[in-house]
C-alpha positions in Angstrom: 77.5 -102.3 178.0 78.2 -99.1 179.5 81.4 -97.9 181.8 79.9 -96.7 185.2 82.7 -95.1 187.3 82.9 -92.4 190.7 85.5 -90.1 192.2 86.0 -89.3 195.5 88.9 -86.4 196.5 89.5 -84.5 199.9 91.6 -82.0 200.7 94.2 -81.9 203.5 96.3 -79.1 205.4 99.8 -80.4 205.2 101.2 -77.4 206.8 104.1 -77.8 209.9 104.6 -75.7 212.0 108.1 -76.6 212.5 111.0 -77.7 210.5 109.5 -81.0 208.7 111.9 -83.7 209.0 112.7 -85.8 205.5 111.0 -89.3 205.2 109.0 -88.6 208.0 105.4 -88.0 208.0 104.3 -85.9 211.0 107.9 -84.8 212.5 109.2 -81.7 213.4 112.1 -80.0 214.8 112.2 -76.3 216.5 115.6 -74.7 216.6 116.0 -71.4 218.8 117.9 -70.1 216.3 114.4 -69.3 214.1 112.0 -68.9 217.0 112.5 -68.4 220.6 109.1 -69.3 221.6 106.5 -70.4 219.8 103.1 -73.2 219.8 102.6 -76.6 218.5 99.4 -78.8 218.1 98.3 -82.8 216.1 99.3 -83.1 212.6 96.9 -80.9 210.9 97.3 -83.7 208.2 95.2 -86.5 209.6 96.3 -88.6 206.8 99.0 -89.3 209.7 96.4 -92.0 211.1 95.9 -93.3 208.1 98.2 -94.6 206.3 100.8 -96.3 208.5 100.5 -100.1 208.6 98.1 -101.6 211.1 101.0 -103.1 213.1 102.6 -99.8 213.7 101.5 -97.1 216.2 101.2 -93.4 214.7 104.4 -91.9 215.9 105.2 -88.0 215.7 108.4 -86.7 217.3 108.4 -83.3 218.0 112.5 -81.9 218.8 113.1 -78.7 220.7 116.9 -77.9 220.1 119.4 -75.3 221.1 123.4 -74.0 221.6 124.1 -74.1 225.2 125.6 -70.6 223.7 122.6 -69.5 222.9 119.7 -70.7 225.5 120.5 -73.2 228.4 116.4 -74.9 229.0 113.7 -75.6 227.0 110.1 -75.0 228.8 107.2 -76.5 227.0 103.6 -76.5 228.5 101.1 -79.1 227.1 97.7 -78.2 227.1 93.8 -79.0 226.0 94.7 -82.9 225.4 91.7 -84.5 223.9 91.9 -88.4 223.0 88.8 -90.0 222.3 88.0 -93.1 224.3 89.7 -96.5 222.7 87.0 -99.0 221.8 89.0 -101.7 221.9 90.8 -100.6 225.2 88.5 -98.6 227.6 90.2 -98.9 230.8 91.9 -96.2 232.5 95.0 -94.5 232.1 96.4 -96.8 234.8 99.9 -97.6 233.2 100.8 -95.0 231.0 103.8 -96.0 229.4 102.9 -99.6 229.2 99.5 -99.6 228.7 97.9 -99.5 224.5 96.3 -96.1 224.7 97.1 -93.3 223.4 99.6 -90.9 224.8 102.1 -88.4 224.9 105.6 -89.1 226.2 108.0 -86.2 227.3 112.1 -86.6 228.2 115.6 -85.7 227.8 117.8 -87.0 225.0 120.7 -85.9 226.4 121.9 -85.4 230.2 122.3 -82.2 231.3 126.1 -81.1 230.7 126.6 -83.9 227.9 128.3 -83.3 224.6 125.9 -82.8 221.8 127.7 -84.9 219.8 126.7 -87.9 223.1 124.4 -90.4 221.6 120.8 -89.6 222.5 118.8 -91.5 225.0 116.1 -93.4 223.1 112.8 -93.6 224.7 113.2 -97.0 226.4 115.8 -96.1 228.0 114.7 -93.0 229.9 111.5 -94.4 230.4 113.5 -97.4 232.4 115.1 -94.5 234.8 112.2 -92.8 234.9 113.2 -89.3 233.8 110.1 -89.2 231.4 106.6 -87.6 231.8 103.9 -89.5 230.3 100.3 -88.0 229.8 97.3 -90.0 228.5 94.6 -88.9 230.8 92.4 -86.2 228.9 91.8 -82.8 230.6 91.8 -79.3 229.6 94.5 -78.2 231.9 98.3 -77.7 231.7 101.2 -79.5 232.2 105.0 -77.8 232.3 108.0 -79.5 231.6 111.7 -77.6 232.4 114.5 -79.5 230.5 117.6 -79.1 232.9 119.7 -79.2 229.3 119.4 -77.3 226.0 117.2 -79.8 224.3 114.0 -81.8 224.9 111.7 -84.5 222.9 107.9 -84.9 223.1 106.9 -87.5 221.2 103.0 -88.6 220.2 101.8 -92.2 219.9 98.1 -93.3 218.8 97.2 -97.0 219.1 97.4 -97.8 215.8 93.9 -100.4 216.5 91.6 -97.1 215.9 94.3 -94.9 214.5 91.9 -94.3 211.5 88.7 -94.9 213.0 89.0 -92.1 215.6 91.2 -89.7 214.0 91.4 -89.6 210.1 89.4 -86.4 209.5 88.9 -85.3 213.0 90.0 -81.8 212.9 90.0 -80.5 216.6 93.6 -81.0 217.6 94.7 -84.4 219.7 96.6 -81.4 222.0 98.2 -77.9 222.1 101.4 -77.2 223.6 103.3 -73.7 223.7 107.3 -73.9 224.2 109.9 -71.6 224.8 113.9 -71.2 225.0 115.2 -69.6 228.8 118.2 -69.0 230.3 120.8 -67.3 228.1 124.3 -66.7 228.7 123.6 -63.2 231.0 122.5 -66.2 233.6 125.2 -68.0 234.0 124.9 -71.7 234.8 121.8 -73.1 235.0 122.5 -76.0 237.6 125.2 -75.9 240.6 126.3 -79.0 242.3 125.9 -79.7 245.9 128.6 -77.3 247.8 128.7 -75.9 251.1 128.7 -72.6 249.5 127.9 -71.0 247.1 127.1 -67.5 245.0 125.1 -66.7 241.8 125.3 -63.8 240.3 123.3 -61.9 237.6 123.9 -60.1 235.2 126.8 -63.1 234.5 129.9 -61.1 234.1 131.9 -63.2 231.7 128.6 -62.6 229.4 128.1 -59.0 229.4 130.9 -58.5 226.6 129.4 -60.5 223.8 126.1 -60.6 224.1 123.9 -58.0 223.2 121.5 -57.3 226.0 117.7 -59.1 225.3 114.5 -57.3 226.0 113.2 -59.6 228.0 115.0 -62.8 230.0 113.8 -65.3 232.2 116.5 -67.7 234.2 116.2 -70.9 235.9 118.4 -71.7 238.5 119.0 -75.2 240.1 121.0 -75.2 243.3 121.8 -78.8 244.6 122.5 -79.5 248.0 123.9 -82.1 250.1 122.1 -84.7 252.3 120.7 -83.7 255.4 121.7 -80.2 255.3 119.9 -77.1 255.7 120.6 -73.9 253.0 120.3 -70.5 254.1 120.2 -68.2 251.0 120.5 -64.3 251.5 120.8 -61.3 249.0 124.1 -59.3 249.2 122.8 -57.0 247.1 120.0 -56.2 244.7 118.6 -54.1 242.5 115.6 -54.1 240.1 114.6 -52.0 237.1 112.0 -50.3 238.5 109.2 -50.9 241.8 106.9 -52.9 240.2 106.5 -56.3 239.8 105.7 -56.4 236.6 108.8 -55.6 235.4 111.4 -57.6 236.8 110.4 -60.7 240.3 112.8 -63.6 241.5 110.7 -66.4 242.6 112.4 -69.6 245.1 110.8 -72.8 244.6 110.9 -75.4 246.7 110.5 -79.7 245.7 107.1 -80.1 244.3 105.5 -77.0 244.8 103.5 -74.8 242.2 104.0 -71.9 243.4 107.0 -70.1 244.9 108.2 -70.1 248.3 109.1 -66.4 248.0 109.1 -64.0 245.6 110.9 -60.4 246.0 110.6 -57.5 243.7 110.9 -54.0 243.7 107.6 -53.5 245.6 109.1 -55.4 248.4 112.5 -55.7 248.3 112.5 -55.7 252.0 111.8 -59.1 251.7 115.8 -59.9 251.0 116.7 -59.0 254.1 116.2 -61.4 255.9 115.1 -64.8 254.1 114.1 -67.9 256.1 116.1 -71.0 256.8 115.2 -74.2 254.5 115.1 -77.1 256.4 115.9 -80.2 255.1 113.0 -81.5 255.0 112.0 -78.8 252.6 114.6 -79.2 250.6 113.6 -83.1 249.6 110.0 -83.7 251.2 109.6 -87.6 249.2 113.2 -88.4 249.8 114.9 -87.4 246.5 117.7 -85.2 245.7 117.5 -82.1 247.6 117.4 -79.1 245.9 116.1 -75.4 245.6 115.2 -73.7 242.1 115.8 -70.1 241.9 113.8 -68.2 238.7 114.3 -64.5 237.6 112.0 -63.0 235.0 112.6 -60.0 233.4 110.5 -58.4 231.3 111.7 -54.9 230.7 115.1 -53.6 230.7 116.6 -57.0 232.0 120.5 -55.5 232.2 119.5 -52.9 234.3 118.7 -55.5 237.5 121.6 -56.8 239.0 121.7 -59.1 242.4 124.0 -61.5 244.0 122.5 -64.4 246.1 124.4 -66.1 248.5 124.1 -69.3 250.0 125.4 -71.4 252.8 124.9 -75.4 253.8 124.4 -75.3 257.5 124.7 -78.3 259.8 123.1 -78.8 263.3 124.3 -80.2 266.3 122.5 -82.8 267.6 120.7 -82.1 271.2 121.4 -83.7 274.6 118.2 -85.9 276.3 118.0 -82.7 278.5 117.7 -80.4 275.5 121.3 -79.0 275.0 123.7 -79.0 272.4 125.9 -81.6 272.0 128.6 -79.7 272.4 130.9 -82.8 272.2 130.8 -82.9 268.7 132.5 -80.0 268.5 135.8 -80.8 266.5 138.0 -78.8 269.3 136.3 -81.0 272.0 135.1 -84.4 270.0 136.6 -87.7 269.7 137.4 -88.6 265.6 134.5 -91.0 266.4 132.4 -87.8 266.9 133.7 -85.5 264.4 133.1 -87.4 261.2 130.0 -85.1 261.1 132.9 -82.5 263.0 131.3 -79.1 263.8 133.9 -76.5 263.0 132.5 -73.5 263.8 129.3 -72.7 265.3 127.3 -70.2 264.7 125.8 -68.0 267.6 122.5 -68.5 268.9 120.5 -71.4 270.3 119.5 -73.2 266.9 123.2 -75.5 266.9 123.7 -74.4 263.1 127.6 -75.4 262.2 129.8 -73.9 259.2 133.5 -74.9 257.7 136.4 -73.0 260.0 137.0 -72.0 256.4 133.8 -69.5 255.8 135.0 -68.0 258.9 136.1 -64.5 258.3 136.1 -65.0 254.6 134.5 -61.7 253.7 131.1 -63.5 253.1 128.1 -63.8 255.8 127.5 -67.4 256.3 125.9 -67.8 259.5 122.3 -66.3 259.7 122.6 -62.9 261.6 121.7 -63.4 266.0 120.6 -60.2 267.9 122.5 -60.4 271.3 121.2 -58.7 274.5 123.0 -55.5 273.0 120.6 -55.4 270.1 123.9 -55.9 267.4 123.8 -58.0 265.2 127.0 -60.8 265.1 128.0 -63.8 262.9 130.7 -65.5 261.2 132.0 -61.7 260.2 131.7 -59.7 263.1 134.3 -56.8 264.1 135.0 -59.2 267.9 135.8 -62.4 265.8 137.8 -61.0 262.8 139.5 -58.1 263.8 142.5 -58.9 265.8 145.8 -57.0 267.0 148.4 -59.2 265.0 152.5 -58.5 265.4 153.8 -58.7 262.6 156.1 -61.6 261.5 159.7 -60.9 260.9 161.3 -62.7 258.0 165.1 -63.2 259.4 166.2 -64.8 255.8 165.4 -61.1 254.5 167.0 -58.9 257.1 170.1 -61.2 256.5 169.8 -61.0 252.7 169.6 -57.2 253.0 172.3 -56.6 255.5 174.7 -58.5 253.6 173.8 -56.2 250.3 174.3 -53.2 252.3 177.4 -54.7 253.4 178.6 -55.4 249.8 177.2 -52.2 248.4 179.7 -50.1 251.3 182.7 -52.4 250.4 182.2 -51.6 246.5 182.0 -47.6 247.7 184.9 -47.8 249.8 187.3 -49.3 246.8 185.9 -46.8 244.2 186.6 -43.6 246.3 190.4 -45.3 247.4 191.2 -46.0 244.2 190.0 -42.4 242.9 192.2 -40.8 245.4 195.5 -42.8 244.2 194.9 -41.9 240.9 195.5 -37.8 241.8 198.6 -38.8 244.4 200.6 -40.3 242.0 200.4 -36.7 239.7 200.4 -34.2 242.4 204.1 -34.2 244.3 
């Protein structure tokens, strides 16, 4: 008889373009500390679909990681996502995280402000309180994800039912996604709590000693604010390193919108002047937690801009039937039954807009400037409601104090001189 026999070989691309994990087939890690931006695609390897176990999904868990030191958010944009159809499953992306079709799954293993050292949140558990982004659907467009903390997970599951069938040696990648690591230490903190006032400065001054300056810098700002409260920002001051646009732009978002609410830059710096009140329905349009996200980019000479932005919670007083101000809930005038929600101080003009007696006269503008019939501007800061002709106090514990150590300072003179003159009378007859 004779021995009959056939080969059959391939060759596969088993190149990452992260850090490959140990023991792991298709995971990768990207530390800011070797790239500050960078892209990421599908295992080029699509032995990946192939040899797990049939009960197992294909699962590859790609880790963005940073120092809080270093960069505060991770931004990662997931694009050109091409799944093929399931045969055994083609209904539509209805339920993404539940449903068995392929998908990718994007969330926080850590809360913003945690210790690294924290345990991380596993999958399950974010996706049961919802901070996850799920995408199954297959397009060609993008979708951005900003972690609020320094690291973020995007993780890739394939059905495991036609793993193999639809992807071992399919070439064109499952997606493409580009990340990058924002908001270094010139920012400052990337998220302030809700407070009825507030300031955010850039360059960060506690930073500017130790950290060389970057070429380029991009911050992300969030600024949460309490319920039912309107925000009115304003520029104190602002400067950019040059007129165009190009070069340096800060954008305000508002809740679930694309595209900023305004953007200033050197071309119209005018802008700053006088920014518009953000109602509270802006600030939380499907009822969540209200908020306004402030972005600077930076893409020449970063250190040489330099702005402070101001803001201030404002409170309005409801209106009478007849359309007047409740003045009633003023707290000078209200009953404590009225002034839980106690105006302090109101702020001139028609709109009702109420401030903490503490912001008054503080040094800082926190009601929106009102043109009176003189055409001058007034607010919390004006010249006739700060300056005041004060006497001064007089501190009778030290006038006491000091006329008893004149006193005591006289009687120590007197004895010195009387005793200086007995010393010569008793040698001169």
């Amino acid at each position: 008889s004779s021995l009959y026999y056939w080969a059959h070989y391939d060759f596969f691309n088993n190149t990452k373009l992260g850090e490959p994990v140990p023991g792991k087939p298709c995971d990768e890690v990207f530390a800011s500390w070797r790239a500050t931006k960078g892209w990421l695609r599908s295992p080029l390897n699509t032995l990946v679909y192939k040899q797990t176990p049939n009960s197992e999904d294909v699962q590859c868990l790609y880790r963005f990681v940073t120092d809080r030191r270093l960069y505060a958010r991770v931004i990662l944009n997931v694009m050109h996502i091409h799944f093929k159809e399931h045969p055994y499953n083609p209904g539509p992306c209805s339920n993404c995280l539940e449903d068995r079709i392929d998908k990718i799954v994007i969330w926080e293993p850590l809360p913003p402000g945690a210790n690294i050292s924290s345990p991380p949140i596993t999958l399950n558990k974010a996706a049961q309180s919802g901070e996850i982004t799920c995408l199954c659907n297959r397009h060609t467009g993008s979708t951005q994800v900003i972690s609020r903390g320094e690291q973020l997970n995007l993780q890739l599951i394939i059905d495991s039912a036609h793993a193999a069938l639809s992807y071992f040696k399919h070439n064109a990648p499952l997606f493409e996604a580009t990340y990058e690591f924002v908001h270094g230490p010139l920012c400052g903190p990337p998220i302030i709590q809700p407070t009825t006032d507030g300031e955010i400065h850039y360059p960060y001054y506690e930073a500017i000693g130790y950290v060389e300056p970057p070429k380029s810098i991009r911050c992300i700002w969030e600024i949460k604010v309490n319920r039912e409260r309107d925000l009115w920002m304003h520029f104190d001051r602002i400067k950019f390193a040059s007129k165009s646009c190009d070069d340096g732009v800060i954008d305000i978002f508002l809740k679930d919108k694309p595209e900023p609410h305004l953007s200033v830059c050197g071309e119209n710096v005018s802008l700053a002047k006088e920014l518009p009140i953000l109602s509270a329905a802006q600030l939380s349009p499907d009822g969540s937690e209200p908020g306004v996200t402030i972005q600077f980019v930076g893409r020449t000479s970063p250190t040489r801009a330099a702005f402070k932005i101001a803001w201030t919670e404002l409170f309005h007083l409801p209106r009478n039937k007849d359309g007047t101000l409740m003045t009633s809930r003023l707290t000078e005038g209200g009953t404590p039954e009225d002034t839980i929600e106690a105006c302090e101080f109101a702020c001139p003009g028609e709109a009702g807009l109420c401030i903490p007696a503490r912001l008054v006269c503080n040094g800082v503008i926190n009601c929106p400037n009102v043109t009176n019939s003189k055409e001058t501007s007034f607010s919390d800061e004006s010249e006739e409601l700060c300056v005041r002709e004060t006497t001064p106090e007089i501190n009778w514990l030290y006038v006491a104090l000091a006329i008893v150590g004149i006193v005591v300072l006289m009687c120590c003179i007197c004895v010195c001189i009387c005793r200086k003159c007995c010393r010569y009378c008793c040698v001169d007859d």
